[in-house]
Wavefront OBJ file of the C-alpha trace (Angstrom):
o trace
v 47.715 93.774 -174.362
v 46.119 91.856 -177.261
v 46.369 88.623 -175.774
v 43.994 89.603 -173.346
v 40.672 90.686 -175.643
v 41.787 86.952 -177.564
v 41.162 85.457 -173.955
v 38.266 86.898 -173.677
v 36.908 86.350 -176.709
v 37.843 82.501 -175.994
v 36.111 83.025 -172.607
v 32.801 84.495 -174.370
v 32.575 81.115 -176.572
v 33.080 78.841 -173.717
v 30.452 80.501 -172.051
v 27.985 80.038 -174.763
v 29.167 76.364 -175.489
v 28.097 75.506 -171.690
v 24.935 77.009 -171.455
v 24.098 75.325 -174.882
v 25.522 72.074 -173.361
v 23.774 72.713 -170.026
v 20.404 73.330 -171.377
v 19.475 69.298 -171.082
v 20.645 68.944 -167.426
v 18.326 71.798 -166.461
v 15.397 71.147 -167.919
v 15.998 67.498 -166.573
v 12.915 67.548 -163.860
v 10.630 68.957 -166.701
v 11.816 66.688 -170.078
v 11.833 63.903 -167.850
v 8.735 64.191 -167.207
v 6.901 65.278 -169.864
v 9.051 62.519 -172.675
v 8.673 59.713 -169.263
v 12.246 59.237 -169.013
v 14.142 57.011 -166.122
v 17.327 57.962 -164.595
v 19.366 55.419 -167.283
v 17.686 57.013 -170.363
v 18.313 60.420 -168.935
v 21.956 59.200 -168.439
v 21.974 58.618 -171.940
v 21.166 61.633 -173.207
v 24.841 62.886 -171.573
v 26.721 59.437 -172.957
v 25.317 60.067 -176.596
v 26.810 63.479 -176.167
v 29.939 62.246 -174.561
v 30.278 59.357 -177.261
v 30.699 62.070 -180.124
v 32.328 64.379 -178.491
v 34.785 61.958 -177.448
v 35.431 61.219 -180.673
v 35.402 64.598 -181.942
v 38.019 65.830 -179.163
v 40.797 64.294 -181.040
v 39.687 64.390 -184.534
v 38.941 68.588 -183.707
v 42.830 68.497 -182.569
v 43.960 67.493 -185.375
v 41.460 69.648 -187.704
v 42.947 72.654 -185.914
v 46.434 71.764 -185.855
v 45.990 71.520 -189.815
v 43.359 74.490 -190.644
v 44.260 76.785 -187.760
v 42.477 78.178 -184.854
v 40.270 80.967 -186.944
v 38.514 78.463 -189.548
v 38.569 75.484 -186.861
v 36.094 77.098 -184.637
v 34.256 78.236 -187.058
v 33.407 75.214 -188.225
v 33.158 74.143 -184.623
v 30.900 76.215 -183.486
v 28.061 76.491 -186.700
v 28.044 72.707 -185.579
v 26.800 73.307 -182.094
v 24.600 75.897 -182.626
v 22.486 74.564 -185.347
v 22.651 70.893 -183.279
v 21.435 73.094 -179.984
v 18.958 75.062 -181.920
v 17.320 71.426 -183.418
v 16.364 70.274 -180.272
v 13.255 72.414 -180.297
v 12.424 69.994 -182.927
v 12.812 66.741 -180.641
v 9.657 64.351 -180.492
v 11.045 61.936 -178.335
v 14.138 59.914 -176.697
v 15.203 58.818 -180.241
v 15.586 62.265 -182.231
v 16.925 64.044 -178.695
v 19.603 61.512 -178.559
v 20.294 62.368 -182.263
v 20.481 66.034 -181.741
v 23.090 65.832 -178.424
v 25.248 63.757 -181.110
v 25.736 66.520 -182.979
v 25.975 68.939 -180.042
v 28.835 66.411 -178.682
v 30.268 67.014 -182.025
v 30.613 70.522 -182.442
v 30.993 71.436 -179.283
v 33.940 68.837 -178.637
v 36.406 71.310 -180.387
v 36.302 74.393 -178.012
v 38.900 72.968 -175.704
v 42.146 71.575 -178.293
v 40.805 74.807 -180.199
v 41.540 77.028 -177.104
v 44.608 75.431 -175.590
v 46.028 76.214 -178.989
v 44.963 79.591 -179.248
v 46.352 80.593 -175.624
v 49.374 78.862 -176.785
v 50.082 80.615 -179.510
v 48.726 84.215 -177.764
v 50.609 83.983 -174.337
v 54.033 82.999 -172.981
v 54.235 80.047 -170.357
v 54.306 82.226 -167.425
v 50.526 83.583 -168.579
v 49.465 80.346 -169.778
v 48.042 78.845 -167.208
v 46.230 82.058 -166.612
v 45.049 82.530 -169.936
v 43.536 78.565 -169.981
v 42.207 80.066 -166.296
v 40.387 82.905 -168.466
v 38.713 80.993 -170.851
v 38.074 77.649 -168.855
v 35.868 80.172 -166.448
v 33.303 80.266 -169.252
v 32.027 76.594 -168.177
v 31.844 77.549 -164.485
v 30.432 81.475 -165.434
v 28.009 79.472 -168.174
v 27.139 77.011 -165.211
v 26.360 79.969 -162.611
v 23.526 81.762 -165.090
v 22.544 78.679 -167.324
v 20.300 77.389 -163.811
v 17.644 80.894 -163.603
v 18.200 81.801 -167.219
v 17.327 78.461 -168.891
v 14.492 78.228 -166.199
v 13.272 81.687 -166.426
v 12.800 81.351 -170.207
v 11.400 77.956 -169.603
v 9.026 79.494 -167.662
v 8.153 82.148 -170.071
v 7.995 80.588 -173.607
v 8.589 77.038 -172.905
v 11.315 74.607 -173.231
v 11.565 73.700 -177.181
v 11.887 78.054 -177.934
v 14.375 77.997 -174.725
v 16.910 75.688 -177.031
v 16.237 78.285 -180.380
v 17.456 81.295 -177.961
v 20.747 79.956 -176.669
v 21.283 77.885 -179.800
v 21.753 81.410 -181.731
v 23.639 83.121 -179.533
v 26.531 81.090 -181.107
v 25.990 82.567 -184.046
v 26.293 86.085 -182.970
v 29.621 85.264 -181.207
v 30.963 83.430 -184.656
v 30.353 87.146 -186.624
v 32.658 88.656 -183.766
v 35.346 86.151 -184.067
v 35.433 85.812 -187.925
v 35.904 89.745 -187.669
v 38.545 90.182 -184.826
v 40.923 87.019 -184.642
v 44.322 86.270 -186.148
v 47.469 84.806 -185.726
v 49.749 86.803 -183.300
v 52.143 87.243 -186.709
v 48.922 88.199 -189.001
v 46.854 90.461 -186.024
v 46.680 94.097 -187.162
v 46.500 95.875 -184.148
v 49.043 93.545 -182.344
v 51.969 95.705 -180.804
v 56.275 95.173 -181.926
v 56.559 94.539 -178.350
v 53.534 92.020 -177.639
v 55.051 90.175 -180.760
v 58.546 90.636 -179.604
v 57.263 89.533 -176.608
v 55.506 86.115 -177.931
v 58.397 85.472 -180.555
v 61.305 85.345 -177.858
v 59.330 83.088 -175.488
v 58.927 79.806 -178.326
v 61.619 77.621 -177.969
v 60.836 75.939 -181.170
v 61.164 77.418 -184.623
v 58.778 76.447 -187.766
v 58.305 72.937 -185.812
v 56.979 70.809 -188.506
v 53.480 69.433 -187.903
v 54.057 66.019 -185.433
v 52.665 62.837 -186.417
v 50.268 60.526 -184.534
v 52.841 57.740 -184.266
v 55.480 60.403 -182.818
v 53.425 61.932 -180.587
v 51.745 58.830 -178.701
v 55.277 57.306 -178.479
v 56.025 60.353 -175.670
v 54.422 59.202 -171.628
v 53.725 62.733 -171.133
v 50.750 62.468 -173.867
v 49.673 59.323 -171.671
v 49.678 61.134 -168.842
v 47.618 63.508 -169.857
v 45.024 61.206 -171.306
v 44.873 58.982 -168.444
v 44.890 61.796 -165.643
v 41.942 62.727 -167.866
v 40.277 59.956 -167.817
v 40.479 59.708 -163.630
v 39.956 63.038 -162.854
v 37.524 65.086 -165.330
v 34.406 62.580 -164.767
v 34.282 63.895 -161.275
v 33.190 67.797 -163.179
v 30.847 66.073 -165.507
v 28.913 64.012 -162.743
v 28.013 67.304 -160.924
v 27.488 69.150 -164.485
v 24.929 66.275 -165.385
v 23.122 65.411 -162.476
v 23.134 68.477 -159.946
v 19.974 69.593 -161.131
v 18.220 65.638 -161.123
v 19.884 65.305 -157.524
v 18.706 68.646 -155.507
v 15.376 67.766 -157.098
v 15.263 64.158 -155.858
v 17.360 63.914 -152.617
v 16.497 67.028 -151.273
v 13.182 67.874 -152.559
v 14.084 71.292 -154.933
v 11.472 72.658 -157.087
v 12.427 73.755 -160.590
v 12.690 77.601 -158.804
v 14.737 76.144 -156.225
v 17.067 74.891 -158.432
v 17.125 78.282 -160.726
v 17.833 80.135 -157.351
v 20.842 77.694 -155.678
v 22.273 75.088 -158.227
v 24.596 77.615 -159.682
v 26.544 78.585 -156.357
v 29.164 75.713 -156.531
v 29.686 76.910 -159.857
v 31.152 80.316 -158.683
v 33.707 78.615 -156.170
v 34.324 76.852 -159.668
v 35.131 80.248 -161.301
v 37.260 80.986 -158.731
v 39.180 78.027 -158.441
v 39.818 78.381 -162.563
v 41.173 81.914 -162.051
v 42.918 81.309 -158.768
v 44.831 78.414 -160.096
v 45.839 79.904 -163.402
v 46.633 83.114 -161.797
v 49.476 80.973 -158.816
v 51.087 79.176 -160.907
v 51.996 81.234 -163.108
v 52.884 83.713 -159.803
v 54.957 80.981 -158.472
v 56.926 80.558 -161.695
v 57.565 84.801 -161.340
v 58.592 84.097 -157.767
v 61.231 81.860 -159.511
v 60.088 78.543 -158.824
v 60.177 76.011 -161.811
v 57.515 75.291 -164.174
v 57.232 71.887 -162.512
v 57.291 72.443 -159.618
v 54.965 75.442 -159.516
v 52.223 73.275 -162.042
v 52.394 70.409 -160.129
v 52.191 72.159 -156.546
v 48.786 73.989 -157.869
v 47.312 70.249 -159.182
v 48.026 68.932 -155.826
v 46.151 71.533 -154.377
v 43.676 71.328 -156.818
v 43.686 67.505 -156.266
v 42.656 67.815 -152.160
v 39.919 69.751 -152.606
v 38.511 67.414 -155.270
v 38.383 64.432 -152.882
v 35.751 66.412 -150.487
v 32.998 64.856 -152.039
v 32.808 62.457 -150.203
v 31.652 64.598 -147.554
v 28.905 66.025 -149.682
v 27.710 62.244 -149.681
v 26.943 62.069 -146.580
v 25.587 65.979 -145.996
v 22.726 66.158 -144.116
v 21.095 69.317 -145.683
v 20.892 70.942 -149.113
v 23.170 73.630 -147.883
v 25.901 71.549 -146.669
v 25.954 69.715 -150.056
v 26.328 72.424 -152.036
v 29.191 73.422 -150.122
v 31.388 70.160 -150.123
v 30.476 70.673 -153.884
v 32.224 73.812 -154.157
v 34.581 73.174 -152.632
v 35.246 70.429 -155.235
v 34.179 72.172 -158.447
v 36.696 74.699 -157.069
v 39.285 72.064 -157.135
v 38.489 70.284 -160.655
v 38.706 73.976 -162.193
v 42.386 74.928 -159.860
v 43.298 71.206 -161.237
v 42.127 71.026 -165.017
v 43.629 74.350 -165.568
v 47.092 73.746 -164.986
v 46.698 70.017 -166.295
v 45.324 71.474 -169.666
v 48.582 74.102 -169.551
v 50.558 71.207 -169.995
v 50.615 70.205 -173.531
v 51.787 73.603 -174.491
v 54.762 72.982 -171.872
v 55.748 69.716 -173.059
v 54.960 69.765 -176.911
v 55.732 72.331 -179.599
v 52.765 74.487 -180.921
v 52.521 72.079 -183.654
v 51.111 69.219 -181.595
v 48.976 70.911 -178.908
v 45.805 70.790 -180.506
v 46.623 67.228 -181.143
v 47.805 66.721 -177.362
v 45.019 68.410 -176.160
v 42.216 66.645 -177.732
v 43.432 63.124 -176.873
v 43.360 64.216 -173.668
v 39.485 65.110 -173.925
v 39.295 61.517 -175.719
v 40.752 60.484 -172.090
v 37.951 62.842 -170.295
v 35.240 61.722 -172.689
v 35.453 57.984 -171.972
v 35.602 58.221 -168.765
v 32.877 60.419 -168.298
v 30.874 58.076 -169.973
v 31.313 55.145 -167.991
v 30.514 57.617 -164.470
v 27.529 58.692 -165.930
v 26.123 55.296 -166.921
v 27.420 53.892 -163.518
v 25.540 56.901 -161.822
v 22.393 56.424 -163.719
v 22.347 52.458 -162.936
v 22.908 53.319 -159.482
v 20.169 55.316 -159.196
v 17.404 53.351 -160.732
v 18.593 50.340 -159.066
v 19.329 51.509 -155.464
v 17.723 54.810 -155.271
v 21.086 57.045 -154.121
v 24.113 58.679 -155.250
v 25.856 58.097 -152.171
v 28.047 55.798 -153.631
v 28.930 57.606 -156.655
v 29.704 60.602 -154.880
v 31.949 58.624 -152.760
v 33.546 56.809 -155.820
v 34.318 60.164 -157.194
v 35.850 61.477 -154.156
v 38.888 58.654 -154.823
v 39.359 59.600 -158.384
v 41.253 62.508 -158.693
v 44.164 60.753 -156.475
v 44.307 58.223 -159.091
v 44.498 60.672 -161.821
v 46.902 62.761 -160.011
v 49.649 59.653 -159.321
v 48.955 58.785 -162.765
v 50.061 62.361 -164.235
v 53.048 62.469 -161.963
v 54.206 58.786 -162.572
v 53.819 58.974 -166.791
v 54.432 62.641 -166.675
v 57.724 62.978 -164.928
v 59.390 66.309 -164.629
v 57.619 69.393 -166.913
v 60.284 69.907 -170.084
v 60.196 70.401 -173.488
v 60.239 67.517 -175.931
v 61.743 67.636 -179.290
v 59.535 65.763 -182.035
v 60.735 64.406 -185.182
l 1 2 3 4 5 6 7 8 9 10 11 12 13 14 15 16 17 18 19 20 21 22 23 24 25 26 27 28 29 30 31 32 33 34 35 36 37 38 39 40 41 42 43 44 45 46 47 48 49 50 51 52 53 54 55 56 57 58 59 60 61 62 63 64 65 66 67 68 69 70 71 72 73 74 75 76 77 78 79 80 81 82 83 84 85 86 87 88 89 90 91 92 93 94 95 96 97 98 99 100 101 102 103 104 105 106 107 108 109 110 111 112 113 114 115 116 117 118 119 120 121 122 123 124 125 126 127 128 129 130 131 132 133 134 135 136 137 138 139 140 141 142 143 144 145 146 147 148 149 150 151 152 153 154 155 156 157 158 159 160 161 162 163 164 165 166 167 168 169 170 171 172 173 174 175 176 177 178 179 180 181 182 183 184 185 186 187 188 189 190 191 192 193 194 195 196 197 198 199 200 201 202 203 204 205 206 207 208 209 210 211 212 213 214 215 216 217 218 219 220 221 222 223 224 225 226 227 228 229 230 231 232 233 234 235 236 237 238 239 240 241 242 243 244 245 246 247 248 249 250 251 252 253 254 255 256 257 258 259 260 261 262 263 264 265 266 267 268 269 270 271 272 273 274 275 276 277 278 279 280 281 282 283 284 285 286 287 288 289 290 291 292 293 294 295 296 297 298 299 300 301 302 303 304 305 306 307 308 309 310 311 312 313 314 315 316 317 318 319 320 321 322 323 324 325 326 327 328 329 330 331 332 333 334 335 336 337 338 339 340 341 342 343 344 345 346 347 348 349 350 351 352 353 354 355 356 357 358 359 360 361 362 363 364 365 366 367 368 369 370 371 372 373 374 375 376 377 378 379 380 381 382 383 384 385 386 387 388 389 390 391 392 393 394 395 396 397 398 399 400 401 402 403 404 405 406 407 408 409 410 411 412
């Protein structure tokens, strides 16, 4: 079916977005070096990104609640490539932090962008799966990002390396602009796909929601603040998995080509895996509740083995405690990021869904400036890793408590 190229399509520009995004943490041993950077300013290279894509999470919400899906990430992602492409251009601390600004703000509206996409494309039994499609792009984009950013590091050096994945964005922005449309505007959509999509919306021509009505609901708190627990746990690994195999355990820059993208497949696993049983469960007849919420717990175990990987005594036993939790975060975030399309009419998803990276944004901010004080002052991230062992339990309780029992809301 249709629905299925659109996933993939979503997939292909989440894949891009990471290994634009990833590019930094990468080349961290080299432009560490070469610009003399410490741990903290390194650390801020990730919170200036994180400050505007915080920001931009809910402000892209809204943008593609009100423009649609087709001109929102085209906007979106012109943004990020020309910001990924200028930091070829970067003469120092100052001007990089400047450039992963406007990274953070382009980039920021890939996620509300494709939650409402997939909501609009599939019906809540495949919705999980389709956000388990697309959300595989930052664990695929995390498995080849490690030996292709270093192998064309190696080969024409790191300011060209940005110019190559910076314009790959613009390659996938002439297939979009040419393929995608609304399920009701698609030419090559079938009567029964649309059928299909038509009969499973519970809501018809639901007026766009309002701020005020929106935040008013505890199930757009609980996905906010579940958020804010939970998705620092995928950015500390994203941000500082290359800076911590180099320093703890000694990794050269090939090392880290050749091994710091295996936790990243359990992650691609865990995104398909989870989208694909919940959505199994909910065939097998089990509610939408209970099946999400059965899948986050899940999800939610496997998360809390890092603190294992704290206290691993090789490289290899590391990167396995870290798989194991990347493979929860992804089984987790997948069916926590299906939820504003189960609680909230099409209208407000976007919106939903990019407060909920405002959630995610903040507090990946304050682990990644906590990690790199930490580091410069006591010289390990044992006691981050432990820290962020605890926090998806926290952001679990916190979903469950605010969230209550999966249902549809009627907004005013």
């Amino acid at each position: 079916m249709l629905r299925w190229w659109i996933a993939g399509l979503i997939f292909l520009a989440t894949l891009i977005n990471f290994v634009n995004r990833l590019t930094v943490a990468v080349l961290g041993p080299v432009i560490t070096q070469q610009l003399g950077l410490s741990a903290s300013e390194f650390a801020s290279l990730t919170t200036v990104f994180l400050i505007a894509y915080t920001v931009s999470q809910g402000l892209s919400g809204r943008l593609y609640d009100r423009i649609g899906a087709k001109r929102g990430f085209a906007v979106s992602i012109v943004v990020w490539s020309l910001a990924s492409m200028a930091h070829a251009f970067a003469t120092g601390l100052t001007s990089l932090n400047c450039f992963r600004f406007l990274l953070g703000l382009g980039e920021a509206g890939n996620w509300p962008g494709a939650a409402k996409v997939i909501a609009e494309w599939f019906p809540p039994r495949q919705r999980a799966l389709g956000m388990g499609i697309f959300n595989s792009g930052t664990s695929i984009g995390s498995v080849i990002a490690p030996p292709l950013i270093i192998g064309m590091q190696a080969t024409f050096g790191w300011r060209a390396t940005f110019l190559v994945v910076g314009a790959a964005g613009f390659v996938w922005l002439g297939l979009w602009l040419w393929f995608y449309e609304t399920p009701e505007r698609h030419r090559r959509i079938s009567a029964e796909e649309l059928r299909e999509l038509r009969e499973s919306r519970d809501e018809k021509a639901a007026p766009r929601a309002k701020w005020s009505e929106i935040m008013r609901h505890r199930e757009a708190w609980a996905i906010v603040l579940s958020r804010f627990c939970a998705d620092p746990v995928w950015w500390l690994y994203v941000t500082w998995l290359p800076l911590y195999l180099y320093k703890v355990h000694g990794f050269s820059m090939q090392q880290i080509g050749a091994f710091a993208w295996l936790p990243f497949v359990a992650a691609d696993a865990g995104a398909l895996s989870g989208g694909w049983m919940s959505g199994f469960l909910i065939q097998r007849g089990w509610s939408v509740d209970r099946a999400r919420k059965t899948v986050i717990v899940a999800g939610m175990l496997c998360m809390c083995s890092g603190v294992f990987a704290a206290r691993a005594a090789s490289a290899a036993e590391a990167l396995a405690w870290i798989a194991v939790v990347l493979f929860g975060f992804q089984t987790w975030i997948n069916n926590v990021q299906t939820m504003p399309s189960d609680y909230f009419p099409s209208s407000a998803v976007g919106a939903v869904t990019g407060m909920g990276g405002v959630g995610a944004g903040v507090g990946a901010i304050l682990l990644t400036q906590t990690t790199g004080l930490v580091v410069d002052r006591i010289g390990s991230y044992t006691p981050v890793l432990i820290g962020a062992g605890v926090l998806p339990i926290l952001g679990t309780a916190v979903l469950f408590w605010l969230g209550g029992r999966i249902r549809r809301l009627e907004l005013i």
